[in-house]
C-alpha positions as CSV (number, residue, x, y, z in Angstrom):
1,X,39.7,-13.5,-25.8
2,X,38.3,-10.1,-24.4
3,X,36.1,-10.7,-21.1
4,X,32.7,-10.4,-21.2
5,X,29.8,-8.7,-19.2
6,X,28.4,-10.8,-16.5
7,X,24.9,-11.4,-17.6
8,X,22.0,-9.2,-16.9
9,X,19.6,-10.5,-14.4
10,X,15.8,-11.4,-15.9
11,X,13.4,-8.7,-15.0
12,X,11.6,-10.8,-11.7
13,X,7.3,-9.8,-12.3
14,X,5.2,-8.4,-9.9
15,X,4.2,-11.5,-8.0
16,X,7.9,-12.4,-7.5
17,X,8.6,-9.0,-6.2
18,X,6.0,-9.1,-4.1
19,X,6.7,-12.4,-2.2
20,X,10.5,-11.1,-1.9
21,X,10.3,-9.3,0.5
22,X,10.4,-12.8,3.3
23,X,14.0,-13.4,2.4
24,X,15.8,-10.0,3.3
25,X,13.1,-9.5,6.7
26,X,16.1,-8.7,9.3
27,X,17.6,-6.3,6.7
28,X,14.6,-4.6,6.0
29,X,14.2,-4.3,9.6
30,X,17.9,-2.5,10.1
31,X,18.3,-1.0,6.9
32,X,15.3,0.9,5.6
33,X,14.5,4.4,6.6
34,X,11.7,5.8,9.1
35,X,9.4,8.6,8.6
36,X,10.1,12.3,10.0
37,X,7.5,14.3,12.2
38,X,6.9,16.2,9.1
39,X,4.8,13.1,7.4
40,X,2.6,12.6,10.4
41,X,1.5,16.5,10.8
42,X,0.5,16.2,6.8
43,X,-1.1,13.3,7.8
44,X,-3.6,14.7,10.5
45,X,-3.9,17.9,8.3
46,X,-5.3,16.2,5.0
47,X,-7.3,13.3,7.3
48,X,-8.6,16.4,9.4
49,X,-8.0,14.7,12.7
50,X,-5.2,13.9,15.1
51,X,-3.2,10.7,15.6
52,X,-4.0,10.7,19.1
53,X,-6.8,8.5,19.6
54,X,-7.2,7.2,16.4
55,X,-7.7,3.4,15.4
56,X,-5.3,3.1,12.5
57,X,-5.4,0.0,10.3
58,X,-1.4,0.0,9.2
59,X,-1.7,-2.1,5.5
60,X,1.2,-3.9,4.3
61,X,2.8,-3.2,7.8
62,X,6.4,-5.1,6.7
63,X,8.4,-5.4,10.0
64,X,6.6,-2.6,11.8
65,X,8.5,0.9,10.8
66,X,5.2,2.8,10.4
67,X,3.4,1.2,12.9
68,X,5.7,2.1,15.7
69,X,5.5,5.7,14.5
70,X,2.0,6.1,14.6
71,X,1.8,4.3,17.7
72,X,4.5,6.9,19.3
73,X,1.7,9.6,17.9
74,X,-0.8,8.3,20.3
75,X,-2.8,5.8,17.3
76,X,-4.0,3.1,18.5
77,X,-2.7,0.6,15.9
78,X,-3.8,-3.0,14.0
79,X,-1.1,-4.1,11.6
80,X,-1.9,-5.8,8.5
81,X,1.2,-8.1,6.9
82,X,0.9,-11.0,4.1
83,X,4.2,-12.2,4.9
84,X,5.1,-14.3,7.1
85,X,9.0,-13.6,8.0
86,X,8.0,-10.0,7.7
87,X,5.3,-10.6,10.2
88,X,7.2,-12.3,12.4
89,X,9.8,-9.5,13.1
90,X,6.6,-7.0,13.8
91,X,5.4,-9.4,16.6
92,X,9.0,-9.3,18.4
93,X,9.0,-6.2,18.0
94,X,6.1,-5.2,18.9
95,X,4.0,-7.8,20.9
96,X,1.5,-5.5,21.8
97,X,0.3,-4.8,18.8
98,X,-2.5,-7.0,17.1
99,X,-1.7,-7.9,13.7
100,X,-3.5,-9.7,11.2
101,X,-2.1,-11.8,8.5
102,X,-4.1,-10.8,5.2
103,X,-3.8,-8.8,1.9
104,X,-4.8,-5.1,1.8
105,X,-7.0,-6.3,-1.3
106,X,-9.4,-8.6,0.9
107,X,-9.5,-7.1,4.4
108,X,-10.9,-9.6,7.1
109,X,-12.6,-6.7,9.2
110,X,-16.1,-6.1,9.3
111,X,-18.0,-3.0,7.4
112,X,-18.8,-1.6,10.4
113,X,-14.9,-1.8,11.5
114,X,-14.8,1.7,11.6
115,X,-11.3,2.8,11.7
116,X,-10.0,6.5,11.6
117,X,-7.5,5.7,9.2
118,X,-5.9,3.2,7.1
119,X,-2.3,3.5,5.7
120,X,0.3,2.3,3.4
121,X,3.8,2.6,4.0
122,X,5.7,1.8,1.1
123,X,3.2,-1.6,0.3
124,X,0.1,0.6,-1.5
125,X,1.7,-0.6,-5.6
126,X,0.9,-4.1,-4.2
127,X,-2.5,-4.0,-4.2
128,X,-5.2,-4.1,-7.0
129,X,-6.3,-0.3,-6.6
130,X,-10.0,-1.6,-8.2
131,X,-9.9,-4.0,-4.8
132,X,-7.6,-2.6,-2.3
133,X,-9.7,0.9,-2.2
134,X,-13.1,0.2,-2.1
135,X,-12.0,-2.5,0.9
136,X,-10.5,0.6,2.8
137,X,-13.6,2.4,2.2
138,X,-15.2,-0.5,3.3
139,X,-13.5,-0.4,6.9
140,X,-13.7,3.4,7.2
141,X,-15.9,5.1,9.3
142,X,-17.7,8.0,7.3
143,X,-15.2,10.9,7.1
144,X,-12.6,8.6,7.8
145,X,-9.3,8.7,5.3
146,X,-7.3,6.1,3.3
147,X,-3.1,7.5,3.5
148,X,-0.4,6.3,1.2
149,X,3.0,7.3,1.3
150,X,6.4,6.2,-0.1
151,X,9.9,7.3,0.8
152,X,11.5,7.9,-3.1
153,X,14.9,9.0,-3.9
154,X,14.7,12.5,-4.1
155,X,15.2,13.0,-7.8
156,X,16.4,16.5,-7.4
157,X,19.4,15.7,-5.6
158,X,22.2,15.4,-8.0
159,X,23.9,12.2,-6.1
160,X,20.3,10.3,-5.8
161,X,19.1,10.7,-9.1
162,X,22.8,9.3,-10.8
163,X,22.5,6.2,-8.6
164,X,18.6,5.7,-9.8
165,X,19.6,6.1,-13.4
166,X,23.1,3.5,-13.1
167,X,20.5,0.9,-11.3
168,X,18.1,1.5,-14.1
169,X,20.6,1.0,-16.7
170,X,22.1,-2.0,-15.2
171,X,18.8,-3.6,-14.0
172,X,16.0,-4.9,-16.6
173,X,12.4,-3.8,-15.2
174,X,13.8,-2.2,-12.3
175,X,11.0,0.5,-10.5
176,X,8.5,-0.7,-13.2
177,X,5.8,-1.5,-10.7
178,X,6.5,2.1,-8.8
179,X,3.3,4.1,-8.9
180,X,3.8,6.7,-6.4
181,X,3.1,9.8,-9.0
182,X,0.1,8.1,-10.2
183,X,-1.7,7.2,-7.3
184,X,-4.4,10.0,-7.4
185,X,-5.3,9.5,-10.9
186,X,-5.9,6.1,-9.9
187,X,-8.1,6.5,-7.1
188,X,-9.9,9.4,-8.9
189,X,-9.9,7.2,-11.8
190,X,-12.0,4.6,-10.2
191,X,-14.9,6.3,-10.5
192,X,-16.1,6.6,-6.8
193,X,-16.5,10.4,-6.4
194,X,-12.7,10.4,-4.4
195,X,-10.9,13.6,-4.0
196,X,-7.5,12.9,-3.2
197,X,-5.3,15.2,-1.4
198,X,-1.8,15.1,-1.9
199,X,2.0,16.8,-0.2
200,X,5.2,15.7,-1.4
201,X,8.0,16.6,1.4
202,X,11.7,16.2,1.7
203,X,14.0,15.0,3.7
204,X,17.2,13.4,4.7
205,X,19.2,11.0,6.6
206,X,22.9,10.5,7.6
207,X,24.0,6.4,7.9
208,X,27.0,4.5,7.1
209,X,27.7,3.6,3.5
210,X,27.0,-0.3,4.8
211,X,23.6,0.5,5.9
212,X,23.1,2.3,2.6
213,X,23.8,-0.5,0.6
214,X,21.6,-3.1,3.0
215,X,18.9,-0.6,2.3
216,X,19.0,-0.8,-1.4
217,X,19.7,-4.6,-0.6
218,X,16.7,-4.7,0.9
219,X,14.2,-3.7,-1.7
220,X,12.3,-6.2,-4.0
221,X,13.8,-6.5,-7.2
222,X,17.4,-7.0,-5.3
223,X,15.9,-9.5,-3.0
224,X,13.9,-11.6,-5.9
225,X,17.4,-11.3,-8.2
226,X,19.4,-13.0,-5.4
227,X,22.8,-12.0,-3.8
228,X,24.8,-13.4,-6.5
229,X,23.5,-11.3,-8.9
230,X,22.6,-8.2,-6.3
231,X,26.7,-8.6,-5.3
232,X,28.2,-7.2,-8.4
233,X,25.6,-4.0,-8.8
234,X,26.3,-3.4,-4.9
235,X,29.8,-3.0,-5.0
236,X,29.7,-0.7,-8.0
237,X,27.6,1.1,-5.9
238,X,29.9,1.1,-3.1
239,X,32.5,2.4,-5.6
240,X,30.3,4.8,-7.1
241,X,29.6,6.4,-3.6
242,X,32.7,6.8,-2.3
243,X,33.6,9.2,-4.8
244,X,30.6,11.4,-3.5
245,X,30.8,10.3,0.2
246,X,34.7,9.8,1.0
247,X,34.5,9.5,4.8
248,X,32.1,6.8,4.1
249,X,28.8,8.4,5.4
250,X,25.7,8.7,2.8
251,X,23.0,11.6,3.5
252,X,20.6,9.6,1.8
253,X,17.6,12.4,0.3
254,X,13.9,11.7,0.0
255,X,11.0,13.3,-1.1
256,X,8.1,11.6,0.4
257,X,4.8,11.6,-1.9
258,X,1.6,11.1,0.4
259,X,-1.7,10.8,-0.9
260,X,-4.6,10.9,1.7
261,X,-8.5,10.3,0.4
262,X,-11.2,10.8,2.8
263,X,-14.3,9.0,2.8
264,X,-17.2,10.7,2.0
265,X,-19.7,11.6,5.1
């Protein structure tokens, strides 16, 4: 009898995807990619102030990438983080800096708060925008600016955009929840006056084919499908690469979408 196809994982929904994130905390922490200088400058430009000196509420914080970053920039920084395993790596990471266990859609800070800035790395598509923007707003002081950014496989590299299409085809729902692109229709499509500025820059990093694979191991929809079915799509991966990457080193490529609103005066 021929052999058939291993089955196709079920698409996991949003609320899955969302709580996923817990079970692959320590790979996260290793495995997933910073932020270059580049981001931070774009950052100050469109907010219209430095880092330095800023109070920055980090939203969706995970285990603490962006909030070290901004921190080394001079911020002084209050991480935000639903989950508890993610959590928990921040605060041995970082002890000194206070984090709050809440949802970016119900912020437990008072409207006179009145932060600089408050940002999403990566965790903005996991939020009600209806909820999640007015409550930055909320916290803001006037003039100060809600930032979003993602880190998304740079789809005109050749090598990036093959391994986005092979994970689509082999993954039902996979990236269905992404809404970098769209985020400033949505905020302007709220209907609050906001003007959002956006940048998209590019960039790369050089790691071992290992840590390339724990990196795509380490998004949602891998961790909410479970290693046994994650296992097979990995090492066709790892196959895939190694006829692009022989010695076994990945320059993974980026382009980072930010999208910075400030509130109005």
């Amino acid at each position: 009898m021929p052999t058939l196809p291993p089955p196709q994982p079920e698409a996991p929904g949003h609320a899955t995807l969302a709580r996923a994130f817990d079970l692959v905390a320590a790979q996260y922490a290793a495995a997933r990619p910073g932020y270059p200088p580049a981001l931070f400058d774009a950052v100050e430009e469109l907010a219209g102030r430095p880092l330095a000196g800023a109070r920055v509420l980090d939203v969706g914080a995970g285990t603490g990438i962006a909030t070290a970053l901004l921190a080394a920039r001079g911020a002084e920084v209050t991480a935000v983080e639903p989950g508890a395993a993610m959590a928990g790596r921040l605060g041995a990471a970082h002890p000194a800096t206070p984090l709050v266990r809440a949802l970016g859609d119900a912020l437990p800070f008072s409207d006179d708060a009145g932060f600089d800035l408050v940002g999403y790395a990566q965790s903005w598509h996991w939020t009600e925008p209806a909820r999640s923007v007015p409550e930055a707003l909320r916290v803001l002081r006037p003039g100060g600016a809600l930032a979003l950014w993602w880190n998304v496989p740079d789809p005109g590299v050749p090598w990036a955009a093959e391994q986005e299409t092979r994970l689509a085809r082999s993954l039902p729902g996979y990236h269905a929840h992404g809404v970098a692109p769209e985020a400033p229709d949505l905020i302007r499509g709220l209907g609050l006056g906001l003007r959002p500025a956006t940048r998209v820059l590019h960039w790369t990093r050089r790691v071992p084919l290992d840590t390339h694979l724990a990196m795509l191991g380490s998004r949602s929809y891998f961790a909410a499908i479970g290693p046994a079915a994650a296992a097979p799509v990995l090492e066709a991966e790892r196959t895939a690469l190694l006829d692009v990457f022989p010695d076994g080193t990945v320059e993974e490529a980026y382009a980072l979408d930010l999208t910075v609103t400030r509130r109005p005066s």
